[in-house]
N, C-alpha and C positions, 0 to 999 in steps of 0.2 A: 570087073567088079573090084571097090575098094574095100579094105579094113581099116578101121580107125579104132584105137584103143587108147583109153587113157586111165593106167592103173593107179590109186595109189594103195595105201595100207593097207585099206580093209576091202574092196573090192576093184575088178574091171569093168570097166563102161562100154559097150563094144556098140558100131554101130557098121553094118554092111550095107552098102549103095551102090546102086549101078545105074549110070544115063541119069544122074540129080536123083534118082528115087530112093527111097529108103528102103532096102530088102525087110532087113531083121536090127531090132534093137534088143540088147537084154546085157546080163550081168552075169559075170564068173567069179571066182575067189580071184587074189590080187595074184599076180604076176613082179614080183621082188627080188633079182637076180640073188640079193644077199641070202635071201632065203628058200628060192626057188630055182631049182639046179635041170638041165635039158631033160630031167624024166620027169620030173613033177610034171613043166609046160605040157610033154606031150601029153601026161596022162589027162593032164586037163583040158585039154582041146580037145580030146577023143570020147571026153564026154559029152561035150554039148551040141545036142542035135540038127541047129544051125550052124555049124561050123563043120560037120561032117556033111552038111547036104550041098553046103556051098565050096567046101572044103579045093576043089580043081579049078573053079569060076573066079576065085579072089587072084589077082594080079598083081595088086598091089594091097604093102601093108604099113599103114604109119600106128607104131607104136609109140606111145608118150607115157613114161612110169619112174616112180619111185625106187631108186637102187642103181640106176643106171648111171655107173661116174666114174667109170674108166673103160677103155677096150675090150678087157675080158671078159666083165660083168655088158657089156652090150652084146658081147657074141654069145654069150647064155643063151640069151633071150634069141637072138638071131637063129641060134642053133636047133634052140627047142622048136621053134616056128617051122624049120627049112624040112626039120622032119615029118610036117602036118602039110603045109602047103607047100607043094611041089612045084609049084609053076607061077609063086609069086616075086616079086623082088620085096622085099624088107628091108625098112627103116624105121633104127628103134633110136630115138632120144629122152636125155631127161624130163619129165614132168613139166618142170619148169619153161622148159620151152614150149611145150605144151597150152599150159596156160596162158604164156606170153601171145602166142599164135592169137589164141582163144581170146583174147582182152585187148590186142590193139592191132591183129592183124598183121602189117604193113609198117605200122606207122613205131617211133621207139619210142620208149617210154619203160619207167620202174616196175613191176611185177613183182610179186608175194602172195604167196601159197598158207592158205592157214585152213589145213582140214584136219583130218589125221595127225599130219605132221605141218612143221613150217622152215619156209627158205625165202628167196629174193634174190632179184638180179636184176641188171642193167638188160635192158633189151634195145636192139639199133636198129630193128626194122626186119632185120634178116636171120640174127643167130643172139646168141648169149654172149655175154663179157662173164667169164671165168672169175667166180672169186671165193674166197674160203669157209662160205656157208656151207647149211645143208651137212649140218655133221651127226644129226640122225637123232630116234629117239633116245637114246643115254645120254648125249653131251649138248642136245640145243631142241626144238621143236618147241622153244616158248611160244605162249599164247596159243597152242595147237589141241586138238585133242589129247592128245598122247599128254600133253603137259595140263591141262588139266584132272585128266586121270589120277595124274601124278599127285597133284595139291590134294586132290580127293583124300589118296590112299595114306599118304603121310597124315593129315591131318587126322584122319581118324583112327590109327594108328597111335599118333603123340596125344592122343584125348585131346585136339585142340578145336575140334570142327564141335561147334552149338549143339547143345545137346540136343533141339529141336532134328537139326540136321544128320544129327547122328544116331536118333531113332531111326530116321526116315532112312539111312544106309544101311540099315543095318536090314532092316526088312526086305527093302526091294532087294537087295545082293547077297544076301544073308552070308553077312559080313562079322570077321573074326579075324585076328592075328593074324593066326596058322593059315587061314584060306587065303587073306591076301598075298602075304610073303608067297604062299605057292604058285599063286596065278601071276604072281611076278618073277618072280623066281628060277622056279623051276618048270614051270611051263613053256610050250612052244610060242614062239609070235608075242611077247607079255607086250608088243606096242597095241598089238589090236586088243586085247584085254584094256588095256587104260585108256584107248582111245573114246571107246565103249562107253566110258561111265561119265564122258561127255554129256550123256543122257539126262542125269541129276540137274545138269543147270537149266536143260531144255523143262525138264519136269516143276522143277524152282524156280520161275522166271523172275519173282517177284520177291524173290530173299535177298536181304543188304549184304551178306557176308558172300554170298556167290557171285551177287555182285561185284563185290572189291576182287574176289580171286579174277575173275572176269578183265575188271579193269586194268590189273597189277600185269595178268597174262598178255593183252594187248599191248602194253604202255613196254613191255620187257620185247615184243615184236618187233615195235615200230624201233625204240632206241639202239637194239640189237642188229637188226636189217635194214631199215628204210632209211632212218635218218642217214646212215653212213654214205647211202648213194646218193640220197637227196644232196650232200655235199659237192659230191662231185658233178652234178647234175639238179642245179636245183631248176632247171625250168621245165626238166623232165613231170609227163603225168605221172601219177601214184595208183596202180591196181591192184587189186585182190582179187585169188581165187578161190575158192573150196567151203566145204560145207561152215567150218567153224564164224567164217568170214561171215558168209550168207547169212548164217543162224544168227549170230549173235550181233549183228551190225550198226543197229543203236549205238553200242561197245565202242565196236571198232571206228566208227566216227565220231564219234568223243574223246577217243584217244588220237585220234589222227589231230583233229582240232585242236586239243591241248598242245600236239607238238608244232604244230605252225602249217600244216598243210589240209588240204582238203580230198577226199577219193576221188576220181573221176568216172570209177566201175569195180563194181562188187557182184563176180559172178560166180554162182556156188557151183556149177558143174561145166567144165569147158567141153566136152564132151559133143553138144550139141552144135557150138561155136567150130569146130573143128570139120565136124563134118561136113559144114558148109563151105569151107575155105576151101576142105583136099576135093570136095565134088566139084566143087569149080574149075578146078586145076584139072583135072583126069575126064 
C-alpha cells in the first residue's frame, strides 16, 4: 500500500491505494515542519483512524508539503512519520514538486503555486531547478491567500477598504483593531488566519474594488515569479496549482494575458493528479 500526501497551510490531502484502488481519502491539519515538530506529526497521525488501521500495510510514503527547504526541516517530517509507520520507506519533498508532478508529469515546463501561499519553479521533467522563491508568508506569497488576507486586514484597518465592504467585514468576522492585530499577531499560524479571509472575495465576486486587489495580487504573481523563468525559458508551458488559482481564474488569465503568455493548466488540488502517477509507479 501507498501514502500520498500533499500539505499545504491550512490542511493535508492524503490519499491511500493499494493494486491502483483507492483505500481511504480524507484530510488532516497541515503538516509544516516550520511549525510542526516530530510530536505534533505523531500526535497527529495517532488520531486518524485510517491511518492507524492501515498504519503496518503502508510501504511506501510520498509526502509533498509547504516548509520543506532544507535537510533538517525534511527529517522532521521523516522522523515524525518513521515513529507511525514502521515498515514504510518515506519520501518527503517540497510542494512544489508536487504540483509540478501533478500538472506536467514527465514532461518540463514552468509551475506556480497560488493557494494559501505562492512560489514557482522551473521544472525539467524530473526534479526542480533551485531558485530563491518561496520566502514565506511575511516576505512574498503575493497573489496568495495569505496575501490577500493581508490587503483585507490593512485596508480595514487604514479605513481604506469601501465602506460598503467594510460593513460587510466587519459583521461576517466581527472585526475591530484589537482583534485583528491579535489574530495576527499574537496568535498561533496568523498565515492560516489570513489565508481564511480569502473567503470575502469568493463571497464578493462581483465588487470592482476586490476585484482590482484580485488583479494587483495576480499581476504582483506573475511579474514576481513567472515572468522571471518565462526569460530564461520562454518556450517553456506556464501552470498553476492550488485553490486561489482554481477560484479566481478569470483573474488569473487576464493577468497571464496582459503579460504576454497564455496558461496551459489550472489545477486546484494535485492531490488527485499524484495519486495516479505514484499508483502507476508502485
Amino acid at each position: 500500500m501507498v501514502a500520498i500526501i500533499y500539505s499545504g497551510s491550512n490542511y493535508a490531502d492524503w490519499r491511500l491505494a493499494a493494486k491502483g484502488r483507492t483505500i481511504a481519502s480524507f484530510k488532516t491539519s497541515s503538516i509544516n515542519p516550520f511549525f510542526s515538530d516530530e510530536k505534533y506529526i505523531l500526535q497527529l497521525l495517532n488520531k486518524n483512524i485510517n491511518l492507524i488501521h492501515h498504519a503496518e500495510e503502508i510501504k511506501r510514503i510520498y509526502f509533498f508539503g509547504a516548509g520543506v527547504l532544507s535537510t533538517e526541516l525534511k527529517n522532521t517530517v521523516i522522523n515524525g512519520f518513521s515513529l507511525f509507520f514502521k515498515f514504510a520507506k518515506i519520501s518527503v519533498e517540497h510542494d512544489i514538486l508536487g504540483a509540478a508532478i501533478a500538472c506536467c508529469k514527465t514532461e518540463p515546463g514552468i509551475v506556480s503555486i497560488c493557494g494559501s501561499g505562492s512560489n514557482a519553479a522551473w521544472f525539467d521533467g524530473k526534479k526542480i531547478k533551485p531558485n530563491n522563491y518561496g520566502l514565506g508568508y511575511v516576505l512574498a506569497d503575493e497573489g496568495s491567500g495569505n496575501w490577500l488576507g493581508k490587503q483585507l486586514v490593512k485596508a480595514y484597518i487604514n479605513e481604506s477598504l469601501p465602506d460598503h465592504l467594510r460593513r460587510k467585514f466587519a459583521k461576517k468576522y466581527d472585526a475591530d483593531r484589537k482583534v485583528l492585530l491579535d489574530k495576527v499577531y499574537r496568535q498561533k499560524q496568523p498565515a492560516l488566519y489570513l489565508s481564511s479571509l480569502a473567503d470575502f472575495f469568493i463571497d464578493n465576486p462581483d465588487d470592482h474594488y476586490l476585484q482590482s486587489v484580485l488583479m494587483n495580487g495576480f499581476n504582483k504573481l506573475i511579474d514576481t515569479y513567472v515572468l522571471p523563468l518565462r526569460k530564461q525559458y520562454p518556450e517553456a508551458k506556464v501552470h498553476f496549482a492550488g485553490s486561489i488559482a482554481a477560484g479566481f481564474k478569470p483573474y488569473l488569465q487576464q493577468a497571464a494575458n496582459n503579460a504576454g503568455f497564455e496558461i496551459a493548466f489550472i489545477l486546484k488540488e494535485p492531490i488527485n493528479n499524484l495519486l495516479t502517477y505514484y499508483s502507476n509507479k508502485n
